[in-house]
N, C-alpha and C positions, 0 to 999 in steps of 0.2 A: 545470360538468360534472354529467351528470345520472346519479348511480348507484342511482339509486330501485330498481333490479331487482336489484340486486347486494348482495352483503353489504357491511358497512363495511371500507374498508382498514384494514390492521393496521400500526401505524408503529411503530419503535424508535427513539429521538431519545438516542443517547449519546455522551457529552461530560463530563468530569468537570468541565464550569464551567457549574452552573443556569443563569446567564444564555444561555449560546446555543442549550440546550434550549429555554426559554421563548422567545427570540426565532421558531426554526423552529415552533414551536407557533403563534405569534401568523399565521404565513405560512401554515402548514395549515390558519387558523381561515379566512383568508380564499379561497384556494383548493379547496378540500373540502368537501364538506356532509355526509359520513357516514363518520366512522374512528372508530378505537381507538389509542390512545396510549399504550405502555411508554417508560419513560425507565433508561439505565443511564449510572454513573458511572465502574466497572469493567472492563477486560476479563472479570471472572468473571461480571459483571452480565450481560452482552452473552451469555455463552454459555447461561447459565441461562434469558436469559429467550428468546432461541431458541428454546432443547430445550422451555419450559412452554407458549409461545403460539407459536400460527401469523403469522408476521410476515412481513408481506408487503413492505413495504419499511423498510430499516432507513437512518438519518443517520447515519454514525460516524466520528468523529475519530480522529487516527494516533495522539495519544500520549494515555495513560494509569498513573493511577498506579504501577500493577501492569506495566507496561510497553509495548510498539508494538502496533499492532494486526497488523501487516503478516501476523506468524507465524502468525494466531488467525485470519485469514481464511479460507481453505482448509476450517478446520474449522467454519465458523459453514457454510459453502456444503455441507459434508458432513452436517453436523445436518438442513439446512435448503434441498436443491438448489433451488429455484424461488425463495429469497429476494434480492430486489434491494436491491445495497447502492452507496449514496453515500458518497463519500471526504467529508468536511468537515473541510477542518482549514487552519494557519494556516503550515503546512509549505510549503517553497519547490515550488509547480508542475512546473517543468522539471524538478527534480531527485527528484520522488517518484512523478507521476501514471501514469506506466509499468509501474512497479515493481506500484502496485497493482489496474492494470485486466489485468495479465498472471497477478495470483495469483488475480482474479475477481470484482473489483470490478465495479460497472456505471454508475458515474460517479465523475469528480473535481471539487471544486469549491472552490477556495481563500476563506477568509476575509477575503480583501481583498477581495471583490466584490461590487459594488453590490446593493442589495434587489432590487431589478428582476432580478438574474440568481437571485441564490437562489429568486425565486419560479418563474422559469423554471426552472430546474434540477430542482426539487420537482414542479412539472408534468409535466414531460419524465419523470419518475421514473412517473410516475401513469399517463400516456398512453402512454409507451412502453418502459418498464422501461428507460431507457438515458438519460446524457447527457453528452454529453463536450463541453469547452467546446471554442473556437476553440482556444486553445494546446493543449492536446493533440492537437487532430485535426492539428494540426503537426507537436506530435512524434512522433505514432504515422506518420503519412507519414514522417517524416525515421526513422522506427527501421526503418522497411522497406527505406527505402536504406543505411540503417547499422547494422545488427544491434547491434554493439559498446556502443551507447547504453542499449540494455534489459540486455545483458549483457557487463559493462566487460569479462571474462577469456575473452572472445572474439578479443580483440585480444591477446593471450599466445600465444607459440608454445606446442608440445607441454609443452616441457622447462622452459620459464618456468612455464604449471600448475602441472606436477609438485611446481617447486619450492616454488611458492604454497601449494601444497595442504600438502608438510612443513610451511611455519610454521605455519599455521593447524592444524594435529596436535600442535603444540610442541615441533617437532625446531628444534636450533639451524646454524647455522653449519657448525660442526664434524663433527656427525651426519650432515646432511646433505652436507657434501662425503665425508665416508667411506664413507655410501650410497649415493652415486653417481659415487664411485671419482674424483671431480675434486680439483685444487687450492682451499683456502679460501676464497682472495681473487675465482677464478671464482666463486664462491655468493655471495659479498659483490658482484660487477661484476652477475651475473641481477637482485642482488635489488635494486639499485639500478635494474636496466632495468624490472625490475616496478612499483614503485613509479611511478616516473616516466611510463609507458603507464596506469597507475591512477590517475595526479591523487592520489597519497595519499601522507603521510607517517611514519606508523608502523604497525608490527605489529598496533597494536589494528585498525584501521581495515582493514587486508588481510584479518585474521579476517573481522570484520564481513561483508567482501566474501563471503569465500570459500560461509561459511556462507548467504548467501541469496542467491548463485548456484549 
């Protein structure tokens, strides 16, 4: 690629495990003739070093010390709208790449994948600010015929929500069947039909839901 006329890309490679920084370093060495390189360890790393340098495309994995990226996305795109950013991480594909190409991701790429794809992927990033591999462009077709896949409490009637949305406020049982003028053991039979259309088994993990849908 010939960027003789252009200024150098700006890349952020963060990953709280040095080795797969240096690894995608070693791919940029060979694909690229003229960038700049920030590295972060942190979520905090990542938003700092946003806000101080112009990053044109950023590598970033889901999980971090300090927490997920998933939340912190939105706001790295609000610091930063023209930054393109790659999912890299080691997180199950079918179950995450949705989630993050819908909060504003511009690629996903699982750490199962051969050299030959990450250097692809990194390319793709270069040349067209986008790259989504084969399974996802599967499942983004399959979430168009199925909404419910990008967001599980689409498949919740009204009153199932409703009910969802008490736990996750920290109404119990009780509360909630007196606020909604039903018998007990009704909020106990929803909250088993929720769970069960949610593929989930406890309250943590309904939170979890609720919250980042």
């Amino acid at each position: 690629m010939n960027h003789q006329n252009h200024k150098p890309i700006t890349f952020l490679l963060a990953d709280d495990h040095s080795l797969i920084r240096q690894g995608i370093l070693f791919i940029l060495e060979e694909i690229a003739s003229d960038f700049n390189v920030h590295q972060a360890s942190t979520l905090q790393q990542i938003t700092e070093t946003v806000k101080n340098h112009p990053i044109d495309i950023a590598v970033i994995d889901v999980c971090f010390p300090d927490g997920n990226f998933l939340p912190v996305l939105p706001e790295v795109k609000k610091i930063r709208p023209d930054i393109k950013i790659l999912i890299y991480t080691g997180t199950d594909e079918h179950r995450q790449s949705l989630k993050f190409i819908n909060a504003g991701a511009d690629g996903f790429l699982s750490k199962m994948s051969e050299e030959e794809e990450v250097k692809e992927a990194v390319l793709k990033m270069i040349t067209c600010g986008e790259y989504i591999s084969q399974d996802t462009q599967r499942l983004l077709m399959n979430s168009l015929r199925h909404p419910d896949l990008i967001d599980p409490l689409l498949c919740l009637t009204e009153r199932e929500k409703e009910i969802a949305e008490m736990y996750a406020s920290g109404y119990g049982n009780l509360e909630i069947a007196n606020l909604l003028d039903v018998k007990q053991n009704t909020v106990s039979t929803m909250k088993k039909r929720i769970f069960d259309k949610l593929k989930i088994d406890n309250l943590v993990e309904l939170i979890e839901m609720v919250r980042h849908h």
